[in-house]
Backbone bond lengths (Angstrom), bond angles and torsions (degrees), N, CA, C in turn:
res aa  C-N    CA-C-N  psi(-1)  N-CA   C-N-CA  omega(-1)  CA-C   N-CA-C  phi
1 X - - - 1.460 - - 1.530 109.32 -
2 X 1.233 119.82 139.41 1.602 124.14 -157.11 1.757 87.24 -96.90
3 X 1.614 116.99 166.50 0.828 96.35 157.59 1.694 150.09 -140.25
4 X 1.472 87.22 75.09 1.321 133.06 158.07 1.600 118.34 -71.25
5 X 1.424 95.28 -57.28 1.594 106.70 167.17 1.390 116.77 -85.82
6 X 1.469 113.78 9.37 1.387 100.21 171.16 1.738 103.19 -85.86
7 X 1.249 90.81 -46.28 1.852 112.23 -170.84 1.726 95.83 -48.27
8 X 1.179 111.81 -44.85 1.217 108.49 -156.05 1.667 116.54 -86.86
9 X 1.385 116.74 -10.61 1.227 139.12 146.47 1.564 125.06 -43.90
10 X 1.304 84.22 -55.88 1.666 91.09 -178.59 1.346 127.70 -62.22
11 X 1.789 88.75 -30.01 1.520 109.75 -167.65 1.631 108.45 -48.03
12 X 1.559 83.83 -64.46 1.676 116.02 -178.33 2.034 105.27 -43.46
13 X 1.446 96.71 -61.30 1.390 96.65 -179.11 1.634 116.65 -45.16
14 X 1.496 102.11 -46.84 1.479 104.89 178.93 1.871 120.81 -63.12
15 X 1.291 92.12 -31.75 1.860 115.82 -177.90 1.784 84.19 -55.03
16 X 1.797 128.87 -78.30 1.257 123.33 -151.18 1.530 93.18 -70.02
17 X 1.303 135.77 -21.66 1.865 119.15 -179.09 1.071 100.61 -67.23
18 X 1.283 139.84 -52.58 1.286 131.26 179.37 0.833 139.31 -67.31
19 X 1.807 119.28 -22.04 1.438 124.35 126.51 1.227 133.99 -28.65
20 X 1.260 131.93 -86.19 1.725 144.55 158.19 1.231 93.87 -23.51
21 X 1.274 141.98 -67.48 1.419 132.99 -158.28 1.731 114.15 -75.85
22 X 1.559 113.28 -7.11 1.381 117.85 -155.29 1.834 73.10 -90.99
23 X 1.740 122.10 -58.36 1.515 136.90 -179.49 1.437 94.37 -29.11
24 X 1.425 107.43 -84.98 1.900 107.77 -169.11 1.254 120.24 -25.77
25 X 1.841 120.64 -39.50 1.621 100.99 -145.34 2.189 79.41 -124.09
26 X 1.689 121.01 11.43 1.246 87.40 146.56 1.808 116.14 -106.24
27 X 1.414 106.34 28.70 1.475 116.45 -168.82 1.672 89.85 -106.81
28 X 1.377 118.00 -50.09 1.393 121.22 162.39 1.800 116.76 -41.51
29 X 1.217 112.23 -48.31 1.499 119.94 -171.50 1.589 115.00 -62.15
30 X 1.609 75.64 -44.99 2.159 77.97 -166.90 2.074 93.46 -83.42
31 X 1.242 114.24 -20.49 1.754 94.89 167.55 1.143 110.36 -74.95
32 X 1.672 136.91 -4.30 1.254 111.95 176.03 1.451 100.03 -106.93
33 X 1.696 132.86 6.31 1.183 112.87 161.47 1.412 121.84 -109.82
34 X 1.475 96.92 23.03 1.327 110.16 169.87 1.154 111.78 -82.61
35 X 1.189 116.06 -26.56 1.780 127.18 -174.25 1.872 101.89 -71.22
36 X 1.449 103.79 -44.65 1.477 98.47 168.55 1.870 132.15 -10.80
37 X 1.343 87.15 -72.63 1.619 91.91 165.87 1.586 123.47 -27.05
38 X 1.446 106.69 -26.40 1.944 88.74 -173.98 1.653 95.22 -113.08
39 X 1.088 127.77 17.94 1.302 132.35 176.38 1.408 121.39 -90.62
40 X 1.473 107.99 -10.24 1.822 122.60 -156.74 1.394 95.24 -156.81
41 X 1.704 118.21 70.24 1.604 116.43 9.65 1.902 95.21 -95.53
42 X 1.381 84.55 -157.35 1.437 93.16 -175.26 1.660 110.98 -78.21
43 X 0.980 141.43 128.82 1.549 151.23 170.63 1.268 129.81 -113.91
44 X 1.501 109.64 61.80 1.504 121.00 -164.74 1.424 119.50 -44.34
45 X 1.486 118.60 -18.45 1.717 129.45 -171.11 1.049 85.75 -78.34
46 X 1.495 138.12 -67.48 1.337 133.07 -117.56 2.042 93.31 -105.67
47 X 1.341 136.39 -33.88 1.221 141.09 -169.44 1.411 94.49 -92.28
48 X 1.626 131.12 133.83 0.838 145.02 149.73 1.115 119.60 -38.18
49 X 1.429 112.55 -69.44 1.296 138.37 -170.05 1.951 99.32 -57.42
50 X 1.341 113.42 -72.74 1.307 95.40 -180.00 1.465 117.37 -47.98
51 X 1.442 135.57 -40.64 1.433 134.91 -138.68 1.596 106.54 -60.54
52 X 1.512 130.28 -27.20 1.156 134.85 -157.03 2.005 86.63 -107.43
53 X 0.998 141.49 30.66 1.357 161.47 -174.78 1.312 147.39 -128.06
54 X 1.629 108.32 -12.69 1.216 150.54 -158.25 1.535 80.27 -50.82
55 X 1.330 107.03 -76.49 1.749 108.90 -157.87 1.275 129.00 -114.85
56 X 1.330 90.70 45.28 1.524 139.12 -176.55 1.730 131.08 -120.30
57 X 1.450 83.53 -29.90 1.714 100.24 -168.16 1.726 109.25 -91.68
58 X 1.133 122.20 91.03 1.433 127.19 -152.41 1.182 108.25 -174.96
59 X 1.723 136.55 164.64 1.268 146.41 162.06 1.676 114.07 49.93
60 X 0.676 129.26 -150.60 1.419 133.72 -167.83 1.500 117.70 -57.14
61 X 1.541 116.42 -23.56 1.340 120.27 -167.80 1.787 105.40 -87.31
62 X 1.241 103.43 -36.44 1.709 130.21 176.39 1.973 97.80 -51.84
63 X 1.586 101.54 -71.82 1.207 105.68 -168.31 1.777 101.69 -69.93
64 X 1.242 148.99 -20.56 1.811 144.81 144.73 1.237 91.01 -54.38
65 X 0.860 155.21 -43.36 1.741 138.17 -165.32 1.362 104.28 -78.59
66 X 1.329 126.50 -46.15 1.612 114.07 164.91 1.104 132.72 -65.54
67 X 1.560 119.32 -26.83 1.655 131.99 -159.44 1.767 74.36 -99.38
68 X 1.162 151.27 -28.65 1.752 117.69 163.56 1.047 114.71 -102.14
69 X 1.199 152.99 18.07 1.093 130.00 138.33 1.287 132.69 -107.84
70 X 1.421 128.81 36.20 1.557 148.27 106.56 1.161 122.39 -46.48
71 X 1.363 102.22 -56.23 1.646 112.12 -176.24 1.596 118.94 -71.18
72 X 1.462 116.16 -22.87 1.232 125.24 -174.55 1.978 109.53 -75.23
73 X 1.201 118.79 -53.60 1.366 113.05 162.17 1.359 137.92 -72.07
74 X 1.414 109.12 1.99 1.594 121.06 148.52 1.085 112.37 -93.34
75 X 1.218 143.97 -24.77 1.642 137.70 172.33 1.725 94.68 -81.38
76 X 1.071 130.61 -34.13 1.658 120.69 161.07 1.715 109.60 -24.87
77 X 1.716 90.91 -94.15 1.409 127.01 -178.31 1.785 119.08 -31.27
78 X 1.590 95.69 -52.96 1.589 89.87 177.78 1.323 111.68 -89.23
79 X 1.821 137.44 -8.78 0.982 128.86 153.81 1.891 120.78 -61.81
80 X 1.021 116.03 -29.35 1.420 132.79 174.20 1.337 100.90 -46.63
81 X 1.662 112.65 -64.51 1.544 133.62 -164.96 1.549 104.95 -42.11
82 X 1.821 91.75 -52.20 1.568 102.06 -144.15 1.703 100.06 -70.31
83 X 1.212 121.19 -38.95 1.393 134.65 175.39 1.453 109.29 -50.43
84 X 1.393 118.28 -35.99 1.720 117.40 -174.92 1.430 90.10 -88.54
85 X 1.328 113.14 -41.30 1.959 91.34 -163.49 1.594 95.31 -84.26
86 X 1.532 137.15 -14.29 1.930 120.45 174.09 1.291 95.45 -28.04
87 X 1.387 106.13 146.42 1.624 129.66 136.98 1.541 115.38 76.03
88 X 1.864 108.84 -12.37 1.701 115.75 146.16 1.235 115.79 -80.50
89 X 1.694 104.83 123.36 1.491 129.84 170.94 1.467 112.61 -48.03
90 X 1.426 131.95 -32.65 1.016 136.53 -129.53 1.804 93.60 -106.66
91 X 1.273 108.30 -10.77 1.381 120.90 -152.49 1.637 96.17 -129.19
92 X 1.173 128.09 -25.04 1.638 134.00 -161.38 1.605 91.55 -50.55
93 X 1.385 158.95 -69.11 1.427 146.90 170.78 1.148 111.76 -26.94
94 X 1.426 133.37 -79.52 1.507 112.77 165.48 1.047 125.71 -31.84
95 X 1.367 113.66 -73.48 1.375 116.54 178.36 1.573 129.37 -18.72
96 X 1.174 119.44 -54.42 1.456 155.93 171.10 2.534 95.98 -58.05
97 X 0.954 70.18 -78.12 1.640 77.21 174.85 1.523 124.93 -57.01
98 X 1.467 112.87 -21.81 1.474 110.05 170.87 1.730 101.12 -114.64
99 X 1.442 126.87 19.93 1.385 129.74 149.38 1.280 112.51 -76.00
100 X 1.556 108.28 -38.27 1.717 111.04 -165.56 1.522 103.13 -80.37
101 X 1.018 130.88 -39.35 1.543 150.14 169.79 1.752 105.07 -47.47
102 X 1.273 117.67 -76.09 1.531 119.51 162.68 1.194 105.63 -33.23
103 X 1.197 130.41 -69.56 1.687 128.89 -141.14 1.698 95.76 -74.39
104 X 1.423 118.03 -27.13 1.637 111.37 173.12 1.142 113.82 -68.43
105 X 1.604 122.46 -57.44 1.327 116.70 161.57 1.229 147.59 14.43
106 X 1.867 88.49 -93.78 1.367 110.38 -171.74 1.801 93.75 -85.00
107 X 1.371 128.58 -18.03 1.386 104.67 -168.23 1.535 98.44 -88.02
108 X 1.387 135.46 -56.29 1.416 148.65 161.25 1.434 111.22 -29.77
109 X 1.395 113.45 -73.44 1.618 116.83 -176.20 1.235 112.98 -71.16
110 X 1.475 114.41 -74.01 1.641 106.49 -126.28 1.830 98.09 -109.82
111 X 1.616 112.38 19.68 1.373 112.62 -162.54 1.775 87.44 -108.10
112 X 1.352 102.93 -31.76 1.447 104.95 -156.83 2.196 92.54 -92.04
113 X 1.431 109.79 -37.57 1.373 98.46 162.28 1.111 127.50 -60.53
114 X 1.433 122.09 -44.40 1.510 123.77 157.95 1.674 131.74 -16.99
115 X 1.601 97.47 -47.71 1.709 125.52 -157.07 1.818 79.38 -82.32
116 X 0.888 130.65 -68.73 1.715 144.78 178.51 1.267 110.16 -29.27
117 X 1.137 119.41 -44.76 1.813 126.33 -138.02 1.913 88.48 -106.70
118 X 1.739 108.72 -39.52 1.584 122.17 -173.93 1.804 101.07 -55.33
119 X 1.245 85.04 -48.87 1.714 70.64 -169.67 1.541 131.16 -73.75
120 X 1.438 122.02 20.66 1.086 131.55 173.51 1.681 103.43 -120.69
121 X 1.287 122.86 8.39 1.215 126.11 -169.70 1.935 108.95 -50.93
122 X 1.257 82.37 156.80 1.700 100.12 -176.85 1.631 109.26 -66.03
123 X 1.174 115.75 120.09 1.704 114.70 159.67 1.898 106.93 96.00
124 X 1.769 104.55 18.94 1.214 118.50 174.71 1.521 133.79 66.88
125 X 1.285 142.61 155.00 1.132 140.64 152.39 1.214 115.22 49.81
126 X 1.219 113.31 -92.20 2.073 134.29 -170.06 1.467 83.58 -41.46
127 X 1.175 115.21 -57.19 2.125 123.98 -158.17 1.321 98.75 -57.90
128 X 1.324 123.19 -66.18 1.562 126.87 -168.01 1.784 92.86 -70.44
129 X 0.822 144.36 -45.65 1.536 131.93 -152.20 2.281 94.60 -68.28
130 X 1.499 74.38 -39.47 2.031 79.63 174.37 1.313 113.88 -56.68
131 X 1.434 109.15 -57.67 1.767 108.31 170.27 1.298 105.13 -45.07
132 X 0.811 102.19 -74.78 1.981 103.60 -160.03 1.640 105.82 -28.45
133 X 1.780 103.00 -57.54 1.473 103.10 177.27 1.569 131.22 -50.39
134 X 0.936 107.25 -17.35 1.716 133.60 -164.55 0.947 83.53 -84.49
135 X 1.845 146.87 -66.95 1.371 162.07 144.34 0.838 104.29 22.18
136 X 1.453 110.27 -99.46 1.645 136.95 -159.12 1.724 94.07 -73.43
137 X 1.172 121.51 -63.85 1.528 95.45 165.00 1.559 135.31 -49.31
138 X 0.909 126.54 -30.79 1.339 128.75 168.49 1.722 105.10 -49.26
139 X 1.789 106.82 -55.94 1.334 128.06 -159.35 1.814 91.41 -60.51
140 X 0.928 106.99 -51.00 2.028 115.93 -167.45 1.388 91.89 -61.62
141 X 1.067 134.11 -40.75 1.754 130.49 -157.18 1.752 114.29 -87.94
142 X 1.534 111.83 -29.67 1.201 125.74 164.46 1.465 118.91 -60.77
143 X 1.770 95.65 -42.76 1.704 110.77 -160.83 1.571 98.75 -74.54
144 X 1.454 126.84 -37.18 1.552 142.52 -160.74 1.346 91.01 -83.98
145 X 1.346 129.65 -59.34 2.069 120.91 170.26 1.242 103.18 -34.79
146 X 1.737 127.02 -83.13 1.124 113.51 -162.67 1.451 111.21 -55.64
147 X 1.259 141.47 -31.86 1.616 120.85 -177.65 1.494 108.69 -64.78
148 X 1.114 117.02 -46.50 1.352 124.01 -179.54 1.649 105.57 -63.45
149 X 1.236 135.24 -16.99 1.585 124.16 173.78 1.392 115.64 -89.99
150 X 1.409 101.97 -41.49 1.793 114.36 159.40 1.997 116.02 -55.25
151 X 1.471 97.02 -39.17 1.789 85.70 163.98 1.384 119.98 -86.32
152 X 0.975 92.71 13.13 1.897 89.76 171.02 1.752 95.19 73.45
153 X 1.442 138.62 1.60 1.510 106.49 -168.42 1.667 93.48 -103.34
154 X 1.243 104.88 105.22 1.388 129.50 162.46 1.370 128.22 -20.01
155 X 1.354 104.43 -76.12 1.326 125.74 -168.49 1.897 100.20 -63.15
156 X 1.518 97.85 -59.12 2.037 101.90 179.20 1.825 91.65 -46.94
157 X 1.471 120.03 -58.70 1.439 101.71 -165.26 1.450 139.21 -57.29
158 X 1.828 103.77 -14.12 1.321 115.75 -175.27 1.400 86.71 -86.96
159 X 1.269 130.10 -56.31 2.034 118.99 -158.28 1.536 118.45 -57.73
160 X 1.953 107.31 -14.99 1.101 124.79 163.09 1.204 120.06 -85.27
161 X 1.378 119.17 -0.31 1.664 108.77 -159.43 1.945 84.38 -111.18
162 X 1.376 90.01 -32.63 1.626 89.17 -179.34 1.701 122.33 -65.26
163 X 1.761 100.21 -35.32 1.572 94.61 178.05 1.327 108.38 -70.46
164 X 1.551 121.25 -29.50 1.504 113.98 -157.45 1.850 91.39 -73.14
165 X 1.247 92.43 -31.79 1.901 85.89 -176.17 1.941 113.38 -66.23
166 X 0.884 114.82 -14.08 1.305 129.55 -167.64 2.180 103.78 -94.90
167 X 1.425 81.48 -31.43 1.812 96.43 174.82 2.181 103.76 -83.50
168 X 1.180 95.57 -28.31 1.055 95.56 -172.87 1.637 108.11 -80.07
169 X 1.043 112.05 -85.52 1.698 102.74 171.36 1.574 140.30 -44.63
170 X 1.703 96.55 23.01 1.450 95.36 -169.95 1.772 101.28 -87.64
171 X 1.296 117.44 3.90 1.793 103.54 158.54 0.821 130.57 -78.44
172 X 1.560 110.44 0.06 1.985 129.04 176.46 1.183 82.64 -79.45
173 X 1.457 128.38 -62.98 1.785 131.18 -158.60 1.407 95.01 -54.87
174 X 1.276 131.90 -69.08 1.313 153.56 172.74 1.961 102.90 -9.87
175 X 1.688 91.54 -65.16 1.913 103.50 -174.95 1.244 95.51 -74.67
176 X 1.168 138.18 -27.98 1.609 113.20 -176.75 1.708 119.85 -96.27
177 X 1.004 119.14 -9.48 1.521 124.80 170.28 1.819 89.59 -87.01
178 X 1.056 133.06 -75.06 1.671 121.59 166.74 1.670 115.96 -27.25
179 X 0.809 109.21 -18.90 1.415 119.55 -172.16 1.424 122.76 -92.03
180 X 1.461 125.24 -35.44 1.252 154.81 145.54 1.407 103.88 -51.35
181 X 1.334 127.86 -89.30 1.359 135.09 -166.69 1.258 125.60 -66.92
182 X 1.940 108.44 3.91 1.609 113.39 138.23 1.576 120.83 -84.91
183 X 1.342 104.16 -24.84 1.767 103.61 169.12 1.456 122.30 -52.41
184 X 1.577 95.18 -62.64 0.940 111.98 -179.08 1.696 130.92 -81.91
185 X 1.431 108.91 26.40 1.463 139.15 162.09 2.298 90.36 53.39
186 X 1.393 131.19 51.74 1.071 132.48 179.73 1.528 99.82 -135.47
187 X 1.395 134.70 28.77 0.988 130.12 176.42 1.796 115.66 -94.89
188 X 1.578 114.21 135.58 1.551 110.41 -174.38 1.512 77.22 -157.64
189 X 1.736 88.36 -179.46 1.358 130.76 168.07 1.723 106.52 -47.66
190 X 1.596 111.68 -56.94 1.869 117.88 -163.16 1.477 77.94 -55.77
191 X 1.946 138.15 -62.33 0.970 121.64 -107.68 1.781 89.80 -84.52
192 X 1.787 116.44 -41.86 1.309 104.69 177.16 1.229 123.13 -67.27
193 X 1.704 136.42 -26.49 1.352 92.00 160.35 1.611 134.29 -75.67
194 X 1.144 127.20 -5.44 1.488 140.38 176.13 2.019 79.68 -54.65
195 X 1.863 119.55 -70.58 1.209 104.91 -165.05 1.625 127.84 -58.65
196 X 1.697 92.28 1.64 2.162 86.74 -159.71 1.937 73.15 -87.64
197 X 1.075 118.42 -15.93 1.694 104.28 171.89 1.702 129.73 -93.03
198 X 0.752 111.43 -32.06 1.961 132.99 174.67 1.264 110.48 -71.91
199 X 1.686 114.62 -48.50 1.230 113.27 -157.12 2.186 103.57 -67.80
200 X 0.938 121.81 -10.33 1.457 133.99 176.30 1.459 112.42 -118.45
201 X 1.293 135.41 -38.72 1.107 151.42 -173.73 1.707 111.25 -64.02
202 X 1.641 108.52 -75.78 1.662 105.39 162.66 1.508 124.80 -36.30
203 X 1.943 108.60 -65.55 1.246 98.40 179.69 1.707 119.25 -59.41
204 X 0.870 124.19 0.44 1.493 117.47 -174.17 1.623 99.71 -88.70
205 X 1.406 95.36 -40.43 1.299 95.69 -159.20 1.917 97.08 -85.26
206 X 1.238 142.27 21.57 0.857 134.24 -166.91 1.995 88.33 -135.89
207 X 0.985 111.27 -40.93 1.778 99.81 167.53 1.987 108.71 -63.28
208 X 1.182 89.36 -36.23 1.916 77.34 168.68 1.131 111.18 -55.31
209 X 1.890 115.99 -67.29 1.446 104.72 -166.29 1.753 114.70 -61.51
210 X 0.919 109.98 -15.45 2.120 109.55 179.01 1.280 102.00 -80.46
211 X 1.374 131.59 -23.66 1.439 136.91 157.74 1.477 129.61 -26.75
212 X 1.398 74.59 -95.92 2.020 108.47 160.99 1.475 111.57 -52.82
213 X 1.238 128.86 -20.96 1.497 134.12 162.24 1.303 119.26 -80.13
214 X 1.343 133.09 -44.04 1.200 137.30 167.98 1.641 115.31 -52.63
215 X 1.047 105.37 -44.80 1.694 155.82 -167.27 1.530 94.87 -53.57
216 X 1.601 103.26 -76.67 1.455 98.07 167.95 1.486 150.75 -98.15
217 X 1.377 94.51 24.30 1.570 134.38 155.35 1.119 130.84 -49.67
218 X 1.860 90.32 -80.04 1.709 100.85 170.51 1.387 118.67 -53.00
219 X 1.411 117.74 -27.33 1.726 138.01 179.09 1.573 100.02 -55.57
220 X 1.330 118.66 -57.63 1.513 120.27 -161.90 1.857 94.08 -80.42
221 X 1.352 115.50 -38.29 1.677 82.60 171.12 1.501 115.47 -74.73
222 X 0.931 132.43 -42.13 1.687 137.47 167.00 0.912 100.14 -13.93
223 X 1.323 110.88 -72.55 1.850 119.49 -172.38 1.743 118.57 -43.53
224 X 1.923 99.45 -53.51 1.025 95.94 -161.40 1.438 106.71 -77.06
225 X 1.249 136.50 -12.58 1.358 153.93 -172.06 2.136 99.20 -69.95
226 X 1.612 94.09 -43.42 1.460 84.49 -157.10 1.614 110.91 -64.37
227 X 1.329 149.23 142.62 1.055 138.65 134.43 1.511 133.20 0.42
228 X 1.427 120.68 -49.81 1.344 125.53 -142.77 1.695 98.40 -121.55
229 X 1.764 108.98 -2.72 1.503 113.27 139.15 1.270 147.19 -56.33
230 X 1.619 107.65 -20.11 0.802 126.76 -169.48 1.682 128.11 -103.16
């Protein structure tokens, strides 16, 4: 296989992962705004999630529980955007204008409801200490894009724009590993906090390694392309 057809293999392979993976997390999205319905108002029988909350769900933690999850499927959506329109000319004004919009968001809204909402997390301690981390990492990965888009260095701002996007949708990861291990009747306490850690943790750690793989790909045709390899 030449490699022309290697490159171009991959392409494709990478084209259907990102497919399949694009399916999962808007199949993930709309089950978690399916849950909406018992939230408006609150319906402790019918929501899982509220039922263990009853006399709990009140004062400051009540009103962080609404202000993120409004905020959480618009920091989806315009993170989605911003990733398709990177690196088209045609789009750099938007682009630019729905960065500044995100970065208030998630730093103003939905980072600081997040921090609120973690520490009452389901299945104790281990669970909330994961949120929180997810947090402040989320918070560092947003904050490091925008410096890096304001310095003009491109390339650092996209590998940042990609993890923070990868930090961001990990409550899709989150609903679909929860989602499984109600099918598959293996759902407990061990298994969600194992997810308040995995569900951000794997995928992060799995866009690195496709990184560094891509990474040293393009390297080996470079090479073999150059003249003075040879």
């Amino acid at each position: 296989m030449t490699t022309v057809e290697q490159s171009t293999r991959s392409r494709n392979l990478g084209r259907i992962a990102m497919v399949a993976m694009a399916v999962l997390l808007v199949k993930g999205l709309i089950g978690i705004l399916m849950e909406y319905r018992w939230y408006f108002p609150a319906d402790y029988d019918a929501s899982a999630f509220l039922s263990g909350r009853r006399y709990t769900f009140f004062g400051t933690y009540r009103t962080a529980f609404y202000v993120h999850i409004l905020s959480g499927p618009i920091v989806v959506v315009l993170g989605t955007l911003l990733m398709l329109s990177g690196g088209r000319k045609r789009f750099a004004k938007q682009h630019r204008r729905l960065g500044k919009s995100l970065l208030v968001i998630i730093i103003a809204v939905m980072l600081p409801s997040g921090l609120i909402i973690a520490r009452m997390a389901y299945a104790g301690p281990i669970a909330a200490v994961g949120f929180v981390f997810l947090t402040v990492a989320t918070a560092v990965g947003v904050s490091v894009t925008a410096y890096y888009a304001r310095a003009r260095k491109f390339q650092l701002h996209q590998r940042w724009a990609s993890r923070s996007f990868v930090l961001l949708i990990s409550p899709l990861v989150l609903r679909l590993i929860s989602g499984v291990a109600i099918v598959t009747q293996t759902e407990s306490e061990a298994l969600y906090r194992a997810n308040a850690w995995v569900s951000w943790l794997i995928p992060l750690a799995i866009y690195e390694m496709v990184w560094r793989w891509k990474r040293g790909g393009s390297k080996k045709v470079a090479n073999r392309s150059d003249p003075r390899q040879t």
